[in-house]
Backbone of each chain as ProteinMPNN parsed JSONL, in Angstrom:
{"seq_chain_A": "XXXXXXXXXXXXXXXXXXXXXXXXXXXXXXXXXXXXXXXXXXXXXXXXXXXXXXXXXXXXXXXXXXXXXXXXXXXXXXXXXXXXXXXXXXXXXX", "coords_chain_A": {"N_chain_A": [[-20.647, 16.773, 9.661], [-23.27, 17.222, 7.465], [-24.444, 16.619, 4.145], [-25.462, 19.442, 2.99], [-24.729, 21.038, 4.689], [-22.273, 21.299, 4.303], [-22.441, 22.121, 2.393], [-23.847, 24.195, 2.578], [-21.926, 26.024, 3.824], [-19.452, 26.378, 2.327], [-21.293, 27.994, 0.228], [-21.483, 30.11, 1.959], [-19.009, 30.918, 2.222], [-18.35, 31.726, -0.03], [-19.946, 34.277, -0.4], [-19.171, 36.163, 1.552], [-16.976, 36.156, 0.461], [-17.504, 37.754, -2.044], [-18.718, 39.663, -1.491], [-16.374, 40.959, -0.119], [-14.685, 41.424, -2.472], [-16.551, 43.295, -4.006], [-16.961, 45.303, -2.148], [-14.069, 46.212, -2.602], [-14.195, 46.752, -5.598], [-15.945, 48.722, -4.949], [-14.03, 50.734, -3.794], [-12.211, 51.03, -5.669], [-14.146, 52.531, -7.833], [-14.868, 54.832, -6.052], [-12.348, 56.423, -6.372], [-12.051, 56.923, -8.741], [-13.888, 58.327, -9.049], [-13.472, 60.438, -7.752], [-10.939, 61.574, -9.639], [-12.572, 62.052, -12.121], [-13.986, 64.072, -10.591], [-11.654, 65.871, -10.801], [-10.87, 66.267, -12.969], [-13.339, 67.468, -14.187], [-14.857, 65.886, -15.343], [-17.83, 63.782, -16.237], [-19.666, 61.844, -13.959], [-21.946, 59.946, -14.343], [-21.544, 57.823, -16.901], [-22.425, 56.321, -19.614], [-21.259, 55.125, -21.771], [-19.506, 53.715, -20.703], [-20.938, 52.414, -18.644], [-22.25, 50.428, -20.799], [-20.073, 49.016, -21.693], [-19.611, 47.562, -19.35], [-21.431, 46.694, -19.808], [-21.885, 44.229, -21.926], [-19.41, 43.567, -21.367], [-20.018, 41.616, -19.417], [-22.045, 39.782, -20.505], [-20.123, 38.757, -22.579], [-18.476, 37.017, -21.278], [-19.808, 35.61, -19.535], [-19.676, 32.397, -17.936], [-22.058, 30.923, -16.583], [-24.039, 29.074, -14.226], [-25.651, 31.588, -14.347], [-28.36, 33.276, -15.984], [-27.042, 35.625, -18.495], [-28.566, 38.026, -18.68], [-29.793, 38.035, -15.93], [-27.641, 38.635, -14.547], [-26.469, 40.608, -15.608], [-28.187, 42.632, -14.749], [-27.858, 42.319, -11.553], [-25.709, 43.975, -12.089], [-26.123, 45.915, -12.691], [-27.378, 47.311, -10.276], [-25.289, 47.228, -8.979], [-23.156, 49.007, -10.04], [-25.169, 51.779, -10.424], [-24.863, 51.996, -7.177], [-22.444, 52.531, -7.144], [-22.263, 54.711, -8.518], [-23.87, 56.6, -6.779], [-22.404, 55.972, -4.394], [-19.922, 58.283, -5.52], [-21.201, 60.322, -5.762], [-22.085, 60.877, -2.907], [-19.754, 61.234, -2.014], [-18.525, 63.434, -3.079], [-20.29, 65.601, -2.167], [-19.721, 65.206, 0.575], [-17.149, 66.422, 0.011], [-17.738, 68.958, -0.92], [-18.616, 70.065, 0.811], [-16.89, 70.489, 2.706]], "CA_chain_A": [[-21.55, 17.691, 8.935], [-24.311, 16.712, 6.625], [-23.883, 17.127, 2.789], [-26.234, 20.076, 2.858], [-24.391, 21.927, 5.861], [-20.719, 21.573, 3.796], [-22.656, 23.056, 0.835], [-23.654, 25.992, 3.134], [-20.539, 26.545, 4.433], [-19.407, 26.63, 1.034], [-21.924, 29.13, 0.028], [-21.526, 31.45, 3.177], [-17.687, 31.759, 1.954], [-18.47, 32.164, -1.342], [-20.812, 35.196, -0.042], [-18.262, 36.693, 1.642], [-15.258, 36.849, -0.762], [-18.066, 38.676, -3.103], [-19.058, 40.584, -0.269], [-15.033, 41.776, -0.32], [-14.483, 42.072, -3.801], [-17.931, 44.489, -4.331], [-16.01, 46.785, -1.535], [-12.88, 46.611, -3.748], [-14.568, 47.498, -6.757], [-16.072, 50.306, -4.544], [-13.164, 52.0, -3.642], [-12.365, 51.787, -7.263], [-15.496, 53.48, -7.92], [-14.535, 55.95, -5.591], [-11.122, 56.432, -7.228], [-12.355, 56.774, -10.305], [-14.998, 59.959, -9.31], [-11.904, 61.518, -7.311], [-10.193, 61.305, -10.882], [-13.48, 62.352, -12.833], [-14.086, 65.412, -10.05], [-10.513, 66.737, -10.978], [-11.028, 66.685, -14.881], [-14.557, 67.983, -14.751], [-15.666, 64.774, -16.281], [-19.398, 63.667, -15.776], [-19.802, 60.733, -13.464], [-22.543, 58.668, -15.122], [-20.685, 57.769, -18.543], [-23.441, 55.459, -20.453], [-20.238, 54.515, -23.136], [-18.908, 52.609, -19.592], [-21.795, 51.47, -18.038], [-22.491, 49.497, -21.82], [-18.736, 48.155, -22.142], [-19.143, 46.873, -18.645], [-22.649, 44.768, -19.89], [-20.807, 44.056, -23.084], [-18.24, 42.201, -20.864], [-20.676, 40.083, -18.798], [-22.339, 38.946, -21.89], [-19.029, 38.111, -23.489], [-17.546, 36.491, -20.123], [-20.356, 34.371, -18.795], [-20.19, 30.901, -18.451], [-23.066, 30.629, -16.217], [-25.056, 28.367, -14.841], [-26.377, 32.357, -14.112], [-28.609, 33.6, -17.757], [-26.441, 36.674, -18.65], [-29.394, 39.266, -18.388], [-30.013, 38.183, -14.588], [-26.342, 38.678, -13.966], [-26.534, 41.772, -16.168], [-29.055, 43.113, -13.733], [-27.526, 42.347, -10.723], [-24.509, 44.571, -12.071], [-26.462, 47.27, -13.222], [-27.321, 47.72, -9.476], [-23.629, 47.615, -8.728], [-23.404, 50.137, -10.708], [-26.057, 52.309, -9.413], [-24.868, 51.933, -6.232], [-21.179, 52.931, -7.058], [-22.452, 56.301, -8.575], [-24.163, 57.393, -5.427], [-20.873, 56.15, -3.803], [-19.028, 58.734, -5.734], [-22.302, 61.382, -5.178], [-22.065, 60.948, -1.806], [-17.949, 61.718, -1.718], [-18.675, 64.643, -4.048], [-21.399, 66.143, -1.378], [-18.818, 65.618, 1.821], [-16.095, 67.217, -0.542], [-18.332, 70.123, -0.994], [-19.275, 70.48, 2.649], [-15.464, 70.879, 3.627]], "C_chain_A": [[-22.265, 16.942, 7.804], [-23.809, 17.091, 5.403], [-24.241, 18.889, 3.037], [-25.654, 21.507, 3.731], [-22.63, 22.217, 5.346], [-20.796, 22.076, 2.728], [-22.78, 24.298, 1.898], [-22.472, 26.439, 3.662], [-19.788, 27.06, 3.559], [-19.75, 27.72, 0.634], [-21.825, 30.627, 0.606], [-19.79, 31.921, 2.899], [-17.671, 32.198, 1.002], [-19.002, 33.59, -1.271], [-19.764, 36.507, 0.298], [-17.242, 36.901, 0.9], [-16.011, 37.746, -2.146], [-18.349, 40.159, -2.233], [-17.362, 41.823, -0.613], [-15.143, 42.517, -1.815], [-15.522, 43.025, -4.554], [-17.077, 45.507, -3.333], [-14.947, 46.831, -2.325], [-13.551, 47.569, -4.514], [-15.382, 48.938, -6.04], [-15.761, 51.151, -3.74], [-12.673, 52.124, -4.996], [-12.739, 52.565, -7.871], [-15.088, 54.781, -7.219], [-13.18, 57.006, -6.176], [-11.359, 57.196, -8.406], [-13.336, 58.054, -10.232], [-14.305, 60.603, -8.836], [-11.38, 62.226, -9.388], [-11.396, 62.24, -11.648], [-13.57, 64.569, -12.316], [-12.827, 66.212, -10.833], [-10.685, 67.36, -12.259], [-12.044, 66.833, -14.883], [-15.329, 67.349, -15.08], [-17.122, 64.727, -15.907], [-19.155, 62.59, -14.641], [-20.453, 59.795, -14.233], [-22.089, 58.787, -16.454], [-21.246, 56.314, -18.665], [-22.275, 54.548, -21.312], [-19.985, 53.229, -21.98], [-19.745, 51.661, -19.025], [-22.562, 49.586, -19.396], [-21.694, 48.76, -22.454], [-19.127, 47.005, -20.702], [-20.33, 45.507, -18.719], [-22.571, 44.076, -20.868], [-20.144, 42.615, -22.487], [-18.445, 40.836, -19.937], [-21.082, 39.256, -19.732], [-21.211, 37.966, -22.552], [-18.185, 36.342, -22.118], [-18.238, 34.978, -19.313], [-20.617, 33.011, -19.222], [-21.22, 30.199, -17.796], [-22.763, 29.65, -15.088], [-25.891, 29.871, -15.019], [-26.566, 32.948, -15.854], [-27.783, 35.046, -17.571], [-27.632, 38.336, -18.024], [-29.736, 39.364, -16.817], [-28.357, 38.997, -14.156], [-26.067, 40.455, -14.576], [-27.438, 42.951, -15.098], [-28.674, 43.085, -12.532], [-26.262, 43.381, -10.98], [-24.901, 46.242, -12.208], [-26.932, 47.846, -11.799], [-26.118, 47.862, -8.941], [-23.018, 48.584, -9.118], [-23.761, 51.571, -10.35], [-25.487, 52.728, -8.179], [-23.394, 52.634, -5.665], [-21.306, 54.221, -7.786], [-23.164, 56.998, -7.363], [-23.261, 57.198, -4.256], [-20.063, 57.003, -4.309], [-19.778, 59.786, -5.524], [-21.995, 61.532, -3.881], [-20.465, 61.684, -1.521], [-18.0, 63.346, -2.177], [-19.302, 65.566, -3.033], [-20.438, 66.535, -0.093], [-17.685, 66.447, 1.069], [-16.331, 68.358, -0.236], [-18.637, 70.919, -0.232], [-17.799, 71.038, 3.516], [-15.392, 72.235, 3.704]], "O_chain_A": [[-21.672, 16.001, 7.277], [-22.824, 17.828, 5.378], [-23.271, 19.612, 3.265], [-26.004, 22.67, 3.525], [-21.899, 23.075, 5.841], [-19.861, 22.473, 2.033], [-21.943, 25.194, 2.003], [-22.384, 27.651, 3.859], [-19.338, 28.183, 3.787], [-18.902, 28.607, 0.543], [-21.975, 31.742, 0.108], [-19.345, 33.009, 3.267], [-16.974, 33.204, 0.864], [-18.51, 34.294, -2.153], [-19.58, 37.508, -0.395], [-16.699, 38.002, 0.81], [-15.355, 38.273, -3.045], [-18.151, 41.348, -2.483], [-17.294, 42.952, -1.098], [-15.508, 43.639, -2.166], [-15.246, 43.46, -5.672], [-16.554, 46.497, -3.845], [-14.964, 47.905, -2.927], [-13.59, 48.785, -4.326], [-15.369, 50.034, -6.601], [-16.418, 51.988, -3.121], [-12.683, 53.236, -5.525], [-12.04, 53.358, -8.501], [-14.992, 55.794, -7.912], [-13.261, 58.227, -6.311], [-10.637, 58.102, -8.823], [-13.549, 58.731, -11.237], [-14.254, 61.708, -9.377], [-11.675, 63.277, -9.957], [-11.003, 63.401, -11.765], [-13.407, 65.622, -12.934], [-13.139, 67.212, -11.48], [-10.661, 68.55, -12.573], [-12.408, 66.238, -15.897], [-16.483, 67.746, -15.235], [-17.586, 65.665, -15.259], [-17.94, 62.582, -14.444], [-19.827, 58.893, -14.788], [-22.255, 59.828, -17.091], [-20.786, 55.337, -18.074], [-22.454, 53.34, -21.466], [-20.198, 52.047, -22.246], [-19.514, 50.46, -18.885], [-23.001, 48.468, -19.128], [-21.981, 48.022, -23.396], [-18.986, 45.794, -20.87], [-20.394, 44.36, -18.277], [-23.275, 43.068, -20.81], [-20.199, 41.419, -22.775], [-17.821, 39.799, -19.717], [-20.615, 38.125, -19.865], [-21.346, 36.801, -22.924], [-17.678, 35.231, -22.28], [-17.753, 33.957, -18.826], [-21.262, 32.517, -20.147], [-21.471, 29.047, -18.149], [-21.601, 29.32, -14.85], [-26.861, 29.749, -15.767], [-25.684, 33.081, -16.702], [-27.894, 35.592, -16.474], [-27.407, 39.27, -17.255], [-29.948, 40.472, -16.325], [-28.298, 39.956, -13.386], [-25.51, 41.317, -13.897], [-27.018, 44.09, -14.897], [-29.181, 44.068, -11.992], [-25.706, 43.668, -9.919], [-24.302, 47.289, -11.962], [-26.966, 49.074, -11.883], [-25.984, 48.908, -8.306], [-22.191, 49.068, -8.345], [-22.926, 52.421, -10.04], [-25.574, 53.942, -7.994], [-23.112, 53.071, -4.549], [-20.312, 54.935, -7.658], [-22.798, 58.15, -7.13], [-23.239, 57.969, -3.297], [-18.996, 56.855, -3.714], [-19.084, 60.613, -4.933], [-21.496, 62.641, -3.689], [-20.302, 62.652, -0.779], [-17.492, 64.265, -1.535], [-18.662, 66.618, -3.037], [-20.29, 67.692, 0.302], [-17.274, 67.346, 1.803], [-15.593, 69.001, 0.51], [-18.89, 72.119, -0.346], [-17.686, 71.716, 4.537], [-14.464, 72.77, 4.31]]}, "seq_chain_B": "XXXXXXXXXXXXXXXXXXXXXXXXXXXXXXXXXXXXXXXXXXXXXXXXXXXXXXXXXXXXXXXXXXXXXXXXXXXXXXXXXXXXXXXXXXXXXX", "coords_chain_B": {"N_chain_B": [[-1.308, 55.106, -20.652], [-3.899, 56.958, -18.835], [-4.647, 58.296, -15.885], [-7.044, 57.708, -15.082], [-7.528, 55.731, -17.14], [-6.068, 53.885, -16.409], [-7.267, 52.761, -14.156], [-9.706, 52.491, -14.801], [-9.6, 50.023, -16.061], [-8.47, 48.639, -13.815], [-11.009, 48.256, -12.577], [-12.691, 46.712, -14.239], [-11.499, 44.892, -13.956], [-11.967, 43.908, -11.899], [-14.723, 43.62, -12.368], [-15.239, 41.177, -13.467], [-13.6, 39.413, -11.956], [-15.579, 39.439, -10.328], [-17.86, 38.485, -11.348], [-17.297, 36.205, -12.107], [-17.354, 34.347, -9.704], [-19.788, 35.039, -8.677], [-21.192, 33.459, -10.439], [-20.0, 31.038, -10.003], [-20.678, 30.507, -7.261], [-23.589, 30.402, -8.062], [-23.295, 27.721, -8.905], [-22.457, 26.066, -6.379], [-25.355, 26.682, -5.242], [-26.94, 25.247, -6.635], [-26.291, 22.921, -6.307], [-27.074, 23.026, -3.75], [-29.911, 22.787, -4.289], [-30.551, 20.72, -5.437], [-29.252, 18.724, -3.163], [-31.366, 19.473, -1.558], [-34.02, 18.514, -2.717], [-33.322, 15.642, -2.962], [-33.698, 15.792, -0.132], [-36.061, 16.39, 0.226], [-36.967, 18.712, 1.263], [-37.715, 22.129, 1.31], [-37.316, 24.603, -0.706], [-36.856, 27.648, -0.565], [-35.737, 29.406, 2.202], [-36.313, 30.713, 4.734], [-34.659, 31.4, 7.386], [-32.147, 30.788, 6.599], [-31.963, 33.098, 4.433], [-31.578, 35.371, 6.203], [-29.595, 34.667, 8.065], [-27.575, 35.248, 6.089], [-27.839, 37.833, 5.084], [-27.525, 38.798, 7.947], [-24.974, 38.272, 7.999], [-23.694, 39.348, 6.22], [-23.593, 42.23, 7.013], [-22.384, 41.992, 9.385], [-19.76, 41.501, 8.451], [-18.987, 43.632, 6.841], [-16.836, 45.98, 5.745], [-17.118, 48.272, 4.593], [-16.257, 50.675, 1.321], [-19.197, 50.65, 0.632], [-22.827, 50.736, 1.754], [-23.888, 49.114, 4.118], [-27.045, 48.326, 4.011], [-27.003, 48.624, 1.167], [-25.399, 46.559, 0.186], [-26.476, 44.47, 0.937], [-29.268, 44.875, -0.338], [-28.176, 44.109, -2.82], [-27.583, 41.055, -2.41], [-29.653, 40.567, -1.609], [-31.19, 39.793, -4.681], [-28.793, 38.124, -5.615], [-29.864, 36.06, -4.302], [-32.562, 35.816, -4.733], [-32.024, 35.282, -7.505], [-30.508, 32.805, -7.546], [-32.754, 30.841, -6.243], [-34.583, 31.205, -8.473], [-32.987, 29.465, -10.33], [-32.66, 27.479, -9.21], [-35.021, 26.744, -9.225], [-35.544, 26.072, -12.2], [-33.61, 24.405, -12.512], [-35.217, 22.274, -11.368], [-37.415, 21.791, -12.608], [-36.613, 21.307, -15.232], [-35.777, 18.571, -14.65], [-38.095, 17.657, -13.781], [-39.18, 17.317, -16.4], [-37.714, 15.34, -17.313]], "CA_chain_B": [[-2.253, 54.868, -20.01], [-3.79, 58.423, -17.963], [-4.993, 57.539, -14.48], [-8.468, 56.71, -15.387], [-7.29, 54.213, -17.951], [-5.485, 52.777, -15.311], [-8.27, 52.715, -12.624], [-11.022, 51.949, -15.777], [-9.093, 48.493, -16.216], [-8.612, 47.689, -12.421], [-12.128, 48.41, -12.144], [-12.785, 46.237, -15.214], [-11.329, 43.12, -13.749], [-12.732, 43.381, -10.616], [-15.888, 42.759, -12.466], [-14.938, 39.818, -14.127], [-13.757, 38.486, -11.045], [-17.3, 38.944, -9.38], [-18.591, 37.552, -12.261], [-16.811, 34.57, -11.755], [-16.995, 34.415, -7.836], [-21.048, 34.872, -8.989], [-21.484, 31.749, -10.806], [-19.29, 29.523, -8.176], [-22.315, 30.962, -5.784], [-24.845, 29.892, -8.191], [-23.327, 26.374, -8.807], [-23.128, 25.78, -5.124], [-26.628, 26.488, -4.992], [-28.045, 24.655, -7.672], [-25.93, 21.453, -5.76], [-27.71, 22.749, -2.389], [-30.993, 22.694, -4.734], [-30.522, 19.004, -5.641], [-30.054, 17.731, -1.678], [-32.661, 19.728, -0.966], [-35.177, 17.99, -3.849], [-33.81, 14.398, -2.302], [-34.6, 15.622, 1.182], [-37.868, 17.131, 0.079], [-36.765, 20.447, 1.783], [-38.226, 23.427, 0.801], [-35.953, 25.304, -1.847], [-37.074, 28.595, 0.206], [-35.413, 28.997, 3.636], [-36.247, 32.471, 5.183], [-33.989, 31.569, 8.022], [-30.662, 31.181, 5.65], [-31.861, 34.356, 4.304], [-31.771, 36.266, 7.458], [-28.374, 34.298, 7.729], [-26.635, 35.728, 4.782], [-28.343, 39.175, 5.528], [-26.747, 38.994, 9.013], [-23.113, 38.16, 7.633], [-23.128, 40.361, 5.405], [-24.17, 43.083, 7.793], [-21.305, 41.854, 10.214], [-18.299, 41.731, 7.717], [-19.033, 44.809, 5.946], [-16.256, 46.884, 5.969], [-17.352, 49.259, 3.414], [-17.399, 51.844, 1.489], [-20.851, 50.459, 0.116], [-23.34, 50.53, 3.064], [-24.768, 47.798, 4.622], [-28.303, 48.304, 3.272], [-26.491, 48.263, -0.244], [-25.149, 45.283, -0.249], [-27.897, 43.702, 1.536], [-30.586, 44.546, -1.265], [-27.748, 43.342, -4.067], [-27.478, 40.061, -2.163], [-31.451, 39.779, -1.822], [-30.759, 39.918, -5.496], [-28.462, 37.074, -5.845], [-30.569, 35.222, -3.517], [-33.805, 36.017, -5.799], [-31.69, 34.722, -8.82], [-30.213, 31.702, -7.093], [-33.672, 30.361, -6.054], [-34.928, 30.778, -9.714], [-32.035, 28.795, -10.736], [-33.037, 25.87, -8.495], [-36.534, 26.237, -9.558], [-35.011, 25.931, -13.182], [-33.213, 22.791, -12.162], [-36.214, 20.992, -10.811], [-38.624, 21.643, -13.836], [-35.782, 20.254, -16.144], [-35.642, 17.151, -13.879], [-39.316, 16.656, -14.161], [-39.582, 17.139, -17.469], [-37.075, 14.144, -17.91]], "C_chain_B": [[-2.876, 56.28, -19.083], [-4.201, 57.166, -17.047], [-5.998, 57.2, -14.439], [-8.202, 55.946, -16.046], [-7.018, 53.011, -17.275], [-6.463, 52.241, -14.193], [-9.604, 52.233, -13.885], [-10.216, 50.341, -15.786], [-8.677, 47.757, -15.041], [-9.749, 47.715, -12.324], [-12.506, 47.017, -13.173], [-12.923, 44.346, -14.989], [-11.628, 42.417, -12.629], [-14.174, 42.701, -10.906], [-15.699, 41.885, -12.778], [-14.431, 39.067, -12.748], [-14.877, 38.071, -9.875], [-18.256, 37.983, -9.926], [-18.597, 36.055, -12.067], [-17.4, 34.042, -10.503], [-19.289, 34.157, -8.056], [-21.737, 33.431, -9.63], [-20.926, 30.648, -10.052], [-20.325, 29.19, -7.495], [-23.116, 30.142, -6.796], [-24.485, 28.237, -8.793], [-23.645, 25.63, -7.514], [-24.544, 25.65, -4.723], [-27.511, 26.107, -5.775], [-27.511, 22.86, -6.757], [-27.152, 21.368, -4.377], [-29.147, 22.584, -3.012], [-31.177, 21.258, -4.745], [-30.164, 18.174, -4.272], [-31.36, 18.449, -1.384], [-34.358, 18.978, -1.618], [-34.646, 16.695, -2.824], [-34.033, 14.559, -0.772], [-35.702, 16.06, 1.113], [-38.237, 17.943, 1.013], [-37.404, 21.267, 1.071], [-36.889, 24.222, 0.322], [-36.021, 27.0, -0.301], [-36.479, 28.631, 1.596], [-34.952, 30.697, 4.542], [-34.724, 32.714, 6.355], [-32.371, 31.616, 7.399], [-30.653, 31.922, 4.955], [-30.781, 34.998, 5.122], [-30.257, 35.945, 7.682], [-27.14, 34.708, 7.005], [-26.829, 37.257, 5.055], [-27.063, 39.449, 7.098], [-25.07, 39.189, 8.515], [-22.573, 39.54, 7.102], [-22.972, 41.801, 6.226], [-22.695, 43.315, 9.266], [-19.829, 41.805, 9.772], [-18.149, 42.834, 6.605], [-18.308, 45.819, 6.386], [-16.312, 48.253, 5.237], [-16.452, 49.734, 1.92], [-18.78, 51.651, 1.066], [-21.25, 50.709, 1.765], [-24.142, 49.15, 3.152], [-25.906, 47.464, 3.736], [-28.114, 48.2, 1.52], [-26.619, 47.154, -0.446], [-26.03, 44.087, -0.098], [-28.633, 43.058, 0.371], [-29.574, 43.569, -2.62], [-27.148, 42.191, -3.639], [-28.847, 39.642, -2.303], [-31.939, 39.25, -3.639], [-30.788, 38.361, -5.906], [-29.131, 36.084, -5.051], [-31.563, 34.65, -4.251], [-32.885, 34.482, -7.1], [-31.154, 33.171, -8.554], [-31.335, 30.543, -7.018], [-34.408, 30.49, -7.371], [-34.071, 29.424, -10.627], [-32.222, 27.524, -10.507], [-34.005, 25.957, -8.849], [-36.151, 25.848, -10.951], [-34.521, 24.589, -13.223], [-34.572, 21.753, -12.237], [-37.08, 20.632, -11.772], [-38.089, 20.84, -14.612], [-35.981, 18.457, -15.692], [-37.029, 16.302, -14.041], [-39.755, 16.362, -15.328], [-38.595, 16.106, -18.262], [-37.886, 13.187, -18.205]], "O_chain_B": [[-1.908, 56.731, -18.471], [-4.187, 55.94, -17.162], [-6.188, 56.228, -13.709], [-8.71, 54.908, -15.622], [-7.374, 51.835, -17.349], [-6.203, 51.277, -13.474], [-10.457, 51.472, -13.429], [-10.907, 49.551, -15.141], [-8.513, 46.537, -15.055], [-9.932, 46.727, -11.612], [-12.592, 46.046, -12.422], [-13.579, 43.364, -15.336], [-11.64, 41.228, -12.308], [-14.73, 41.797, -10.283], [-16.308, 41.215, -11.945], [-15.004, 38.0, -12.524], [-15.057, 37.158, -9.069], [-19.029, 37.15, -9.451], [-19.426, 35.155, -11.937], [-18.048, 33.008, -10.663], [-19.9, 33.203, -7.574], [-22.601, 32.662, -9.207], [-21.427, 29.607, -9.629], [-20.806, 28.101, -7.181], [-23.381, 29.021, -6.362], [-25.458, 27.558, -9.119], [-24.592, 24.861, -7.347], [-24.949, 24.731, -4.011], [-28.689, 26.464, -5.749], [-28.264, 21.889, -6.667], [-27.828, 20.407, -4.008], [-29.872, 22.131, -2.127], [-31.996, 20.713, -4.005], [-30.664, 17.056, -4.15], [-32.34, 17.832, -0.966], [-35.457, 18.98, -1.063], [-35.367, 16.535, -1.839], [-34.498, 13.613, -0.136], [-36.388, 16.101, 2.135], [-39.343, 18.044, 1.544], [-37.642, 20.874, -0.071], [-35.797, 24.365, 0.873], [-35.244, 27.133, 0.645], [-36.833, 27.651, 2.251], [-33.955, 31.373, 4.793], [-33.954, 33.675, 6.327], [-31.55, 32.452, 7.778], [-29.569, 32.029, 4.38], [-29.58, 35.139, 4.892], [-29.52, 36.915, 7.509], [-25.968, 34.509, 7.324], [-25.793, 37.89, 5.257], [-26.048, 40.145, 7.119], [-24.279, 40.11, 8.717], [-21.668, 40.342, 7.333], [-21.998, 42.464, 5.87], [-22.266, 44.324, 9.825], [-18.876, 42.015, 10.521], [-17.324, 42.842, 5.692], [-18.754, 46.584, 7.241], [-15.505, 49.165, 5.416], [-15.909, 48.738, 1.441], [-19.533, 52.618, 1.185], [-20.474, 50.835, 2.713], [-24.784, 48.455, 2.364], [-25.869, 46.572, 2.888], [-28.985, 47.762, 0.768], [-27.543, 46.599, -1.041], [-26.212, 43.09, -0.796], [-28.779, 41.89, 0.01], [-30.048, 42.614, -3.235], [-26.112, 41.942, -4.256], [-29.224, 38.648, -2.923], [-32.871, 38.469, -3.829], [-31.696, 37.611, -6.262], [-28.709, 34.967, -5.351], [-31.66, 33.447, -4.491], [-33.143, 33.299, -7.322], [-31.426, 32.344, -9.423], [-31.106, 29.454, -7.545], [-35.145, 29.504, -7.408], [-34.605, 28.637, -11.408], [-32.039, 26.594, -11.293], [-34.362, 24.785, -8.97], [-36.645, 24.722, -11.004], [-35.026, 23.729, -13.944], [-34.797, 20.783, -12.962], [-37.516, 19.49, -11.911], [-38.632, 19.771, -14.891], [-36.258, 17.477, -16.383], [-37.23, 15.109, -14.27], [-40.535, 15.434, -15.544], [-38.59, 15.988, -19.487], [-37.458, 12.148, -18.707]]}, "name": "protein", "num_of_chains": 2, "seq": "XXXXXXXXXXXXXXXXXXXXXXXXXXXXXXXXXXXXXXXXXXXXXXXXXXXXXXXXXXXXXXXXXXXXXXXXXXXXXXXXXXXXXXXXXXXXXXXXXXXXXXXXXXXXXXXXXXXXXXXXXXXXXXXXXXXXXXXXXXXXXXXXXXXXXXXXXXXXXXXXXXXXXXXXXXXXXXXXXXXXXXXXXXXX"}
């Protein structure tokens, strides 16, 4: 294999084990609006979504600038409240 | 701890370990940036898009959906390829 082809190989696992750990974190997510549904709570909670860009800021050592990485989370984010919308909707339908 | 405390701080460290798992990715691809400058490759490579798109698409066990994860890989893709353009300017401006 070429340098170039043991970096992608590299890359394409790297892809995948984020790939996993984004489904982790969204059954977490899911978890966590189960939990919310019971106690009434809200779902989108602003206090959380600004600890969790808080903790990239504090955490990153880069080479990625914090605000890109900040942005890529804030769709993670996003994406794990209409994962708990969506649960909420089939709940409702039972 | 209630049960959201508990599920707010697994959630918590899952980000931090994407975080991490996120910059690995974008070292790797600042290395695949630098063979690609001495083979005088094109940083751009629609087909190792389409590549990563596919994977992801094929090891997606959920609960995100496909098309989720997709766009917040097109994402890290986006930000990766700034990263290497970032590299190269530095380099010329040695």
């Amino acid at each position: 294999m070429s340098d170039l082809e043991i970096l992608r190989d590299k890359i394409e696992k790297k892809t995948l084990e984020i790939l996993e750990l984004l489904n982790e974190r969204g059954e977490i997510a899911q978890e966590i609006g189960k939990q919310k549904e019971t106690q009434g709570v809200k779902r989108f909670d602003p206090v959380q979504e600004r600890k969790i860009m808080d903790m990239v800021a504090a955490h990153n050592k880069g080479p990625f600038e914090t605000s890109t990485l900040q942005h890529i989370f804030k769709q993670i984010l996003k994406a794990s409240l209409e994962l708990q919308e969506d649960d909420n909707r089939k709940a409702l339908l039972v």
